[in-house]
PDB file as gemmi writes it, atoms N, CA and C in Angstrom:
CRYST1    1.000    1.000    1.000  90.00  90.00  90.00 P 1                      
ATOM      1  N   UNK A   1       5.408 -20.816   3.018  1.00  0.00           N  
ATOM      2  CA  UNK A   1       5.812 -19.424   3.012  1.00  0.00           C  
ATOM      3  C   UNK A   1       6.144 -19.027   1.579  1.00  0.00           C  
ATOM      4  N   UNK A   2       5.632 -18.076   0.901  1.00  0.00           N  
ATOM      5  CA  UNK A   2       6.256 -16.886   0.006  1.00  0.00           C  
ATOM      6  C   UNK A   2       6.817 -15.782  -0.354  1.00  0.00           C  
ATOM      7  N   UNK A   3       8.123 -16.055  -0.625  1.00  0.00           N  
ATOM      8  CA  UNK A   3       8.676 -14.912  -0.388  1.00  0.00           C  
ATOM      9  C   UNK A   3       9.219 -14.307  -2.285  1.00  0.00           C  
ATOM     10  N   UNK A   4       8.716 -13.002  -2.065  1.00  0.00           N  
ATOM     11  CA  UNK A   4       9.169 -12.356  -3.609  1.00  0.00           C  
ATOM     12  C   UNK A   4       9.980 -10.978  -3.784  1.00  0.00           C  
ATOM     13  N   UNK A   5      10.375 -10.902  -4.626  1.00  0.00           N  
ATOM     14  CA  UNK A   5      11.321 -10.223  -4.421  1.00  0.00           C  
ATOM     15  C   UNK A   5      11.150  -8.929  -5.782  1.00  0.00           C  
ATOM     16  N   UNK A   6      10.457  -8.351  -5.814  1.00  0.00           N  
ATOM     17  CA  UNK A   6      10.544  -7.239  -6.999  1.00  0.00           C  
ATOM     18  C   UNK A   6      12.028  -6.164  -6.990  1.00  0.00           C  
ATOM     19  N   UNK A   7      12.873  -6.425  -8.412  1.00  0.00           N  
ATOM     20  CA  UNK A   7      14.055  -6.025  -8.122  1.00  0.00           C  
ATOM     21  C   UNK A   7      14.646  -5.494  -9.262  1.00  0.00           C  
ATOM     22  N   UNK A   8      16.048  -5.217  -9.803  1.00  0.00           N  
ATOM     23  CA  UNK A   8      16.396  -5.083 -10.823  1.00  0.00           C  
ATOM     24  C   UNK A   8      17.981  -5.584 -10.964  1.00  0.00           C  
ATOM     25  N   UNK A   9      18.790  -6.085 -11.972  1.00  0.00           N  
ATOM     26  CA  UNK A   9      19.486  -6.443 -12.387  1.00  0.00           C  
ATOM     27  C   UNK A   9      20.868  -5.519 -11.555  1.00  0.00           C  
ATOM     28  N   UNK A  10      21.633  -5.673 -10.514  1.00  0.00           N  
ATOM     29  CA  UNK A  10      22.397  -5.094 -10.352  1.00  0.00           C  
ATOM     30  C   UNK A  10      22.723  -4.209  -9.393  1.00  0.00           C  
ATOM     31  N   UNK A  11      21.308  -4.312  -9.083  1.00  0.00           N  
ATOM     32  CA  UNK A  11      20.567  -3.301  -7.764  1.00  0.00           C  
ATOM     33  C   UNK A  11      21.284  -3.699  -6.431  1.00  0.00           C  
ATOM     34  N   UNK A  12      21.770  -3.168  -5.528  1.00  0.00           N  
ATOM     35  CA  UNK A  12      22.888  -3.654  -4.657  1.00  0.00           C  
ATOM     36  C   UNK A  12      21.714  -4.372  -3.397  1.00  0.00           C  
ATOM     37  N   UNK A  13      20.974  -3.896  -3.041  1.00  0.00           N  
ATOM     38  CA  UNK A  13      20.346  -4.477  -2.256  1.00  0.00           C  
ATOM     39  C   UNK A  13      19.264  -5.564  -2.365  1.00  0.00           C  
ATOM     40  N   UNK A  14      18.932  -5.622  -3.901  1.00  0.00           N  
ATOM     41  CA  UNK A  14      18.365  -6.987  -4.917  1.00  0.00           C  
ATOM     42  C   UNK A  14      19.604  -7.970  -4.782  1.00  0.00           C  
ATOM     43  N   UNK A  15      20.619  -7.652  -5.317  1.00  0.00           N  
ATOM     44  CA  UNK A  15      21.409  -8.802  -5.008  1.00  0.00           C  
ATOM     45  C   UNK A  15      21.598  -9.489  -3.795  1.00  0.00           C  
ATOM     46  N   UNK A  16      21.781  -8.644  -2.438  1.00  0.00           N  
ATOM     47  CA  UNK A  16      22.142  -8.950  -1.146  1.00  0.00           C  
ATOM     48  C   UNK A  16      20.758  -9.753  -0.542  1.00  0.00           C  
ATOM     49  N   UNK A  17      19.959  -9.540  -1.182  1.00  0.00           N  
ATOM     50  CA  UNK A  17      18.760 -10.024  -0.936  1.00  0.00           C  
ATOM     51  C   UNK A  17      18.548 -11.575  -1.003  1.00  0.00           C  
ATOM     52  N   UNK A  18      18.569 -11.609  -2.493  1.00  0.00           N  
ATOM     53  CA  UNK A  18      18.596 -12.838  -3.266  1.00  0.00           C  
ATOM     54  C   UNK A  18      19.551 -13.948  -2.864  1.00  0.00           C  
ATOM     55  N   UNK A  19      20.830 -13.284  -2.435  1.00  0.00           N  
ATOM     56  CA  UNK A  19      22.332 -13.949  -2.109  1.00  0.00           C  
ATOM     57  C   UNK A  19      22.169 -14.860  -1.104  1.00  0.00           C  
ATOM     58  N   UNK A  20      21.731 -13.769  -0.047  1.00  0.00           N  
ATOM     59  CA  UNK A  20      21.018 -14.195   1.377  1.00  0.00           C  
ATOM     60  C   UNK A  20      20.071 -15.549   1.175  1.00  0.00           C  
ATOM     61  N   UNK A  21      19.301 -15.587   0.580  1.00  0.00           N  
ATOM     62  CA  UNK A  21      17.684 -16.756   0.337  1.00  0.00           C  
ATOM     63  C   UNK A  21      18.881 -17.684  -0.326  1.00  0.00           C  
ATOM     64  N   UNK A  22      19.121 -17.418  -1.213  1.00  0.00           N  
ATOM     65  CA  UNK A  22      19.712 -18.474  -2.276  1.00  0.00           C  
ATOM     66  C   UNK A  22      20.838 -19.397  -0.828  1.00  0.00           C  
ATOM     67  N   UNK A  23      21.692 -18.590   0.044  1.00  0.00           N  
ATOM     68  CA  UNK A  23      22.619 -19.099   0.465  1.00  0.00           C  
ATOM     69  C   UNK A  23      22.086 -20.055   1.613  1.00  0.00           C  
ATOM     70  N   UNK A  24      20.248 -19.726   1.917  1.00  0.00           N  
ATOM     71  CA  UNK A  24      19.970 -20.135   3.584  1.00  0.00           C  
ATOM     72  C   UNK A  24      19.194 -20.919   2.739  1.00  0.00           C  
ATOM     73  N   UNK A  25      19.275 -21.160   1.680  1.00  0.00           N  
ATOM     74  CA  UNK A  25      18.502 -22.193   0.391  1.00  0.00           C  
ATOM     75  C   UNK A  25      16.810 -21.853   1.088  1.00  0.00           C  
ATOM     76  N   UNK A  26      16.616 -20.571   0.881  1.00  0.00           N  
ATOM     77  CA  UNK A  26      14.793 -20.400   1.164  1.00  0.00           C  
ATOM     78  C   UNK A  26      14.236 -20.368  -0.693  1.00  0.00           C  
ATOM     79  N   UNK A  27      13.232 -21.079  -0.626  1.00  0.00           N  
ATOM     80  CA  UNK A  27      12.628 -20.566  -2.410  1.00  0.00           C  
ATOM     81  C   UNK A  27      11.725 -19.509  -1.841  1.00  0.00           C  
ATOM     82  N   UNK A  28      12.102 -18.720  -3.049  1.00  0.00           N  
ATOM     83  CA  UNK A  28      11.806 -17.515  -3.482  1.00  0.00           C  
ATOM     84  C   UNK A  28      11.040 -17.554  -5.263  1.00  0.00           C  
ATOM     85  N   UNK A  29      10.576 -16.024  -4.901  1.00  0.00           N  
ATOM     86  CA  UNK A  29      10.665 -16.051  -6.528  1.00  0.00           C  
ATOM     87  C   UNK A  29      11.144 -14.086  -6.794  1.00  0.00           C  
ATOM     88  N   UNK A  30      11.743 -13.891  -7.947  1.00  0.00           N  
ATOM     89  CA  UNK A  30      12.149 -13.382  -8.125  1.00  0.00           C  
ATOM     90  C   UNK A  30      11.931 -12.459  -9.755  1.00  0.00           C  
ATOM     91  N   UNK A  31      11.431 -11.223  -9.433  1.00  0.00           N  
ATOM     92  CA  UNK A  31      10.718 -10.776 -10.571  1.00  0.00           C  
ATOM     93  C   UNK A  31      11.550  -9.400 -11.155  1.00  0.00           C  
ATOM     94  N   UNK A  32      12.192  -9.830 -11.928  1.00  0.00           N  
ATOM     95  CA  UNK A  32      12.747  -8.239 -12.332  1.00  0.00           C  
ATOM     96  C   UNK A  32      12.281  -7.285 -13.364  1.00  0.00           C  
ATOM     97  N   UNK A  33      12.631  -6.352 -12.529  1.00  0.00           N  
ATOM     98  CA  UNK A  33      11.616  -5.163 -13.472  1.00  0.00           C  
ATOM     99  C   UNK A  33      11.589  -4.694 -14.717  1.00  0.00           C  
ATOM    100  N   UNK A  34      13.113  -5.046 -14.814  1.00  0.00           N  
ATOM    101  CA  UNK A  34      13.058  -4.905 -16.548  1.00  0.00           C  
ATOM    102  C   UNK A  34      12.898  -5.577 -17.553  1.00  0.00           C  
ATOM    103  N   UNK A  35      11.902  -6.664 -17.140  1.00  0.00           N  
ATOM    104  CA  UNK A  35      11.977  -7.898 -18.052  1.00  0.00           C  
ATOM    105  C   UNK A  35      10.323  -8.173 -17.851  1.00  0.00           C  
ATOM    106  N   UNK A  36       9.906  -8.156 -16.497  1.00  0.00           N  
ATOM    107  CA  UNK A  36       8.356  -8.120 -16.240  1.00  0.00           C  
ATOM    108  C   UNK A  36       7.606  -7.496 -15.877  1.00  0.00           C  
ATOM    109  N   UNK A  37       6.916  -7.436 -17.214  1.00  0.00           N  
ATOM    110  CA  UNK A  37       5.629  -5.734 -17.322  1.00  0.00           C  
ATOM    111  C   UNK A  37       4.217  -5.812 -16.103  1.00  0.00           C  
ATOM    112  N   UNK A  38       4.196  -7.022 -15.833  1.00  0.00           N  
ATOM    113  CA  UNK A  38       3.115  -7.129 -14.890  1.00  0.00           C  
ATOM    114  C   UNK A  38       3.798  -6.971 -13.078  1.00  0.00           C  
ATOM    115  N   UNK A  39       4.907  -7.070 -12.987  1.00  0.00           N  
ATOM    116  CA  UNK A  39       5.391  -7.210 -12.241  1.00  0.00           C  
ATOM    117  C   UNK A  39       5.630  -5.385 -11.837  1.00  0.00           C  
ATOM    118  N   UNK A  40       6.253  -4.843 -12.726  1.00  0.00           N  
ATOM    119  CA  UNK A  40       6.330  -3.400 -13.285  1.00  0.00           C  
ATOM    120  C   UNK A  40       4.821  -2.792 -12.965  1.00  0.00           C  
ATOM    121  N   UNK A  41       4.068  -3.531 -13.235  1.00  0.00           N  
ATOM    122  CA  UNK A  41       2.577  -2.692 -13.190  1.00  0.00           C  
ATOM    123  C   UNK A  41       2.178  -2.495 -12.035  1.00  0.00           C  
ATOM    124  N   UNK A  42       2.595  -3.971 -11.101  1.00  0.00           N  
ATOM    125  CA  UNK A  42       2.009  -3.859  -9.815  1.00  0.00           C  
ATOM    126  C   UNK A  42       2.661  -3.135  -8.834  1.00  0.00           C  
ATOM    127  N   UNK A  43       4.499  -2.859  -8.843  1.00  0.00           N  
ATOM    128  CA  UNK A  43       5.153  -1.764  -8.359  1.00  0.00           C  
ATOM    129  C   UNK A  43       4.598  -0.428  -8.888  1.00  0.00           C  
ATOM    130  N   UNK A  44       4.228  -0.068 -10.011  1.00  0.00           N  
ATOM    131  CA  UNK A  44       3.452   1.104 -10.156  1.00  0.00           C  
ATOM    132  C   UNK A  44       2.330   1.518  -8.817  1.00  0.00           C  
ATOM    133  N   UNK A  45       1.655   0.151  -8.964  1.00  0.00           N  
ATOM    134  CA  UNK A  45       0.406   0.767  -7.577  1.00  0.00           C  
ATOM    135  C   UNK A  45       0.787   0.654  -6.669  1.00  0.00           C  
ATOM    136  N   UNK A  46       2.276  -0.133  -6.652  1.00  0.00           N  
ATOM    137  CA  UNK A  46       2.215  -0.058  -4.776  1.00  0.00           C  
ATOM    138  C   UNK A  46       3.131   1.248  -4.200  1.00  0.00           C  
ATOM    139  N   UNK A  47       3.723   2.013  -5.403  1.00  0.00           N  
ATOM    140  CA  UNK A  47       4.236   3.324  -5.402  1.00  0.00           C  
ATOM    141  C   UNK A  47       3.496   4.580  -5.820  1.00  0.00           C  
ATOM    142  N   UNK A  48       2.482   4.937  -6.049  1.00  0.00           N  
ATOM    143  CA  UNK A  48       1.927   5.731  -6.735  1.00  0.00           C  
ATOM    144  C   UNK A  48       2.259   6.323  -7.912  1.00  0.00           C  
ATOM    145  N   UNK A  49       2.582   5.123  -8.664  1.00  0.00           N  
ATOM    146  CA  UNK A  49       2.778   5.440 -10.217  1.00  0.00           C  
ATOM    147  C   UNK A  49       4.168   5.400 -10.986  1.00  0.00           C  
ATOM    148  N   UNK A  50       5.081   5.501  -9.310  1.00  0.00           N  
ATOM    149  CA  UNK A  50       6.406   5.299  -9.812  1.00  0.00           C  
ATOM    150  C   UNK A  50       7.106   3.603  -9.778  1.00  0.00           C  
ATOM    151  N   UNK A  51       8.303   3.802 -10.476  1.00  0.00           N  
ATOM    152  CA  UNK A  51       8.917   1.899  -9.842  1.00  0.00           C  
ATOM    153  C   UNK A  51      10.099   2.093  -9.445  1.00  0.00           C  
ATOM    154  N   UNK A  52      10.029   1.500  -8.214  1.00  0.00           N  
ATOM    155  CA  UNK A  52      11.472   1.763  -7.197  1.00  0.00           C  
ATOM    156  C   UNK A  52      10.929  -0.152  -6.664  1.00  0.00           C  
ATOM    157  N   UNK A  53      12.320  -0.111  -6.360  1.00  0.00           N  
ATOM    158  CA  UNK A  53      13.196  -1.455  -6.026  1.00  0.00           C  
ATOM    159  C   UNK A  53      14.219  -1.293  -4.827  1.00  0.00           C  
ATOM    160  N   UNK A  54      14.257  -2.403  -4.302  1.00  0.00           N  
ATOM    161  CA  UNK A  54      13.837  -3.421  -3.951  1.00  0.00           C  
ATOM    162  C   UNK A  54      12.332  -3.517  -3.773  1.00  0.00           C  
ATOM    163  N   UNK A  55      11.067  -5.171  -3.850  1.00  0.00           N  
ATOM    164  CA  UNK A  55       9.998  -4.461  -3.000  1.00  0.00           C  
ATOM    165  C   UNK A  55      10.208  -6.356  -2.739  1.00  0.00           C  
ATOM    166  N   UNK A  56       9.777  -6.184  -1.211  1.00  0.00           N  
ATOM    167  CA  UNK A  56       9.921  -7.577  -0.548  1.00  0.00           C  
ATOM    168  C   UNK A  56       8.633  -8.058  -0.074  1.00  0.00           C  
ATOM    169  N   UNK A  57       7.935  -9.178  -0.612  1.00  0.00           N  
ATOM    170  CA  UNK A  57       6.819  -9.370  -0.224  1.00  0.00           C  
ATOM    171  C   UNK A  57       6.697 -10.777   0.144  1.00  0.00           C  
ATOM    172  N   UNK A  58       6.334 -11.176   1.697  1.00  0.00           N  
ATOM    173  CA  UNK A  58       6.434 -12.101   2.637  1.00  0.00           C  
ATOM    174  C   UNK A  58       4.882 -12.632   2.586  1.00  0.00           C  
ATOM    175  N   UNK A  59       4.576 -13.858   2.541  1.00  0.00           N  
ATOM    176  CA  UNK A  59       2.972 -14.186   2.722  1.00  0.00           C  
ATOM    177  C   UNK A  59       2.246 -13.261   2.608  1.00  0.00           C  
ATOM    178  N   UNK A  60       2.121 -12.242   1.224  1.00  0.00           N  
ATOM    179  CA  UNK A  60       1.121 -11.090   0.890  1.00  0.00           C  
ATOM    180  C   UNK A  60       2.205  -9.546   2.187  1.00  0.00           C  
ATOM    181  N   UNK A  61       2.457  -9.779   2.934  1.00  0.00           N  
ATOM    182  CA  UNK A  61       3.018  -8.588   3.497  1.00  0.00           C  
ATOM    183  C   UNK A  61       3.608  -7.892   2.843  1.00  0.00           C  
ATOM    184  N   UNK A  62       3.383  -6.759   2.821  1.00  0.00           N  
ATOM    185  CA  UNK A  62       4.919  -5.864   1.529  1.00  0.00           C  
ATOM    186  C   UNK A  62       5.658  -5.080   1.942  1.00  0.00           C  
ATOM    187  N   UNK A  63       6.596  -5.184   1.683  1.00  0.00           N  
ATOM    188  CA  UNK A  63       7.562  -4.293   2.484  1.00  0.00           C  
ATOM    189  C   UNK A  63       8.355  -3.482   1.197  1.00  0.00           C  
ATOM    190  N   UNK A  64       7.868  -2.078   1.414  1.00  0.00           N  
ATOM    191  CA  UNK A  64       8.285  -1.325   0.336  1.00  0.00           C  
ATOM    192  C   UNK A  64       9.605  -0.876   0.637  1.00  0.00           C  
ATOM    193  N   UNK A  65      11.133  -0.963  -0.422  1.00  0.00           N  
ATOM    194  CA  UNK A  65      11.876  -0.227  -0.539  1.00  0.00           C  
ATOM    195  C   UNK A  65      12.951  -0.546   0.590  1.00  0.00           C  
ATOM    196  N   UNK A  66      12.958  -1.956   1.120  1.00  0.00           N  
ATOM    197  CA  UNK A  66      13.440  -2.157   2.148  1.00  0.00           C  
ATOM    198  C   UNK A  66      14.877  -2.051   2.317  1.00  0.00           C  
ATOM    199  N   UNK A  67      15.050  -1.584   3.496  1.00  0.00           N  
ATOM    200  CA  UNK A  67      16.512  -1.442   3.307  1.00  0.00           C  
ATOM    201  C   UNK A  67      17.341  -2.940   4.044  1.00  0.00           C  
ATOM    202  N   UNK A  68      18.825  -2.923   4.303  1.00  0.00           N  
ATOM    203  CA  UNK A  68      19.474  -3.819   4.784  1.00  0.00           C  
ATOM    204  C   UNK A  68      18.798  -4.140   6.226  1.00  0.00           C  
ATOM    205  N   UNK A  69      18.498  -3.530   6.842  1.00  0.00           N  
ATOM    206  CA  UNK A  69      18.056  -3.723   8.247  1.00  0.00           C  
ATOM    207  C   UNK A  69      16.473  -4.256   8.704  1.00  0.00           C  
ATOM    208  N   UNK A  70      15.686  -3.647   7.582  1.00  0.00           N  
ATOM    209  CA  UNK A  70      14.374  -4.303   7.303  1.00  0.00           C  
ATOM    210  C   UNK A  70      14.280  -5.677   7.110  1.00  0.00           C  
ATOM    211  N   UNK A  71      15.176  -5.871   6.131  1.00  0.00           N  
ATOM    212  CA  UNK A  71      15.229  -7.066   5.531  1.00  0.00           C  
ATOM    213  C   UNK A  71      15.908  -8.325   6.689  1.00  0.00           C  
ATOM    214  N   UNK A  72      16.530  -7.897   6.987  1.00  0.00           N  
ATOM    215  CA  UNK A  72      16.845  -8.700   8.005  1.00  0.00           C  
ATOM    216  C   UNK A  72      16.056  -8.571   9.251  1.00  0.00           C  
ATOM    217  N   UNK A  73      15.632  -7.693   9.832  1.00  0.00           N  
ATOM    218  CA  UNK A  73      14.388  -7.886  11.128  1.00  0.00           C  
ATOM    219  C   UNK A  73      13.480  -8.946  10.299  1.00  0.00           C  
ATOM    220  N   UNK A  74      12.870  -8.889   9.164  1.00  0.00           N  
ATOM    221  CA  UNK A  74      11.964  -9.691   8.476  1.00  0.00           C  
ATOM    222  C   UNK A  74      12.199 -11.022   8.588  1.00  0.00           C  
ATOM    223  N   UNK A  75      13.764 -11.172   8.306  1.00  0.00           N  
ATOM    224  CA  UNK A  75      14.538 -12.691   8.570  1.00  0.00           C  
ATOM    225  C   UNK A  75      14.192 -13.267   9.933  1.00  0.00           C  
ATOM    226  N   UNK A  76      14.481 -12.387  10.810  1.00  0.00           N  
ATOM    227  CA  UNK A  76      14.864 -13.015  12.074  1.00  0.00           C  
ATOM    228  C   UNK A  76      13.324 -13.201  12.087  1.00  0.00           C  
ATOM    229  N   UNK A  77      12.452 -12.381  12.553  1.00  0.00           N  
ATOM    230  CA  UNK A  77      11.443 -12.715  12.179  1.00  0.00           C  
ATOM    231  C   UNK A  77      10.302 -14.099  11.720  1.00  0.00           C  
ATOM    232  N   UNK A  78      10.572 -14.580  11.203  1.00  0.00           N  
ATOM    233  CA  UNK A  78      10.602 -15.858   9.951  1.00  0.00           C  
ATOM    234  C   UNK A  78      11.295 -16.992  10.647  1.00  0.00           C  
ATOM    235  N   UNK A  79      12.350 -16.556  11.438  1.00  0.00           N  
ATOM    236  CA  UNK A  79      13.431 -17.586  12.036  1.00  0.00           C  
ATOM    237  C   UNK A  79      14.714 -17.820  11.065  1.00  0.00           C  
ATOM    238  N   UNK A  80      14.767 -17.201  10.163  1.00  0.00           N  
ATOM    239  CA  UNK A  80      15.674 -17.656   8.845  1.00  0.00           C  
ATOM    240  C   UNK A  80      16.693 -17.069   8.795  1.00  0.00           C  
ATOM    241  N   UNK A  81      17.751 -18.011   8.537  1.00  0.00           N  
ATOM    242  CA  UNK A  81      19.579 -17.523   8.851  1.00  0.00           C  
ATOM    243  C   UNK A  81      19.876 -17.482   7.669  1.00  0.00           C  
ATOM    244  N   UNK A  82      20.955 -16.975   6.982  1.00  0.00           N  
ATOM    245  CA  UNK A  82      21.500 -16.968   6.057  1.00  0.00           C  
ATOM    246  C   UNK A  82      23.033 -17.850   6.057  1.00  0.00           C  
TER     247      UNK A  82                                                      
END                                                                             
């Protein structure tokens, strides 16, 4: 499984995100936007040009802009506890 996390430094629901994986020890990877331009490029297309954060992407699935409740149906989902 791959799970990624397009985010930014501080972002309340990037953190809660990350907190979550890190605590149910899932690897992840984790790309923040203000540091990676390719990462930045590809939130460009998956927004139409803009970059908004959180973006959660599960075995290629993407889940744009997800909120607390997304993110967790996604979990349960997966089978994965925090």
């Amino acid at each position: 499984m791959e799970i990624i996390i397009y985010g930014k430094k501080g972002d309340a629901h990037t953190v809660a995100f990350k907190n979550f994986l890190r605590m149910a020890e899932i690897d992840f990877t984790y790309k923040n936007l203000a540091e990676d331009e390719d990462a930045k490029a590809h939130t460009k297309k998956l927004y139409d040009g803009a970059v908004k954060y959180p973006t959660l992407i599960v075995d290629g699935e993407v889940h744009l802009t997800p909120t607390s409740d997304t993110f967790n149906k996604v979990m349960k989902e997966l089978k994965l506890r925090g």
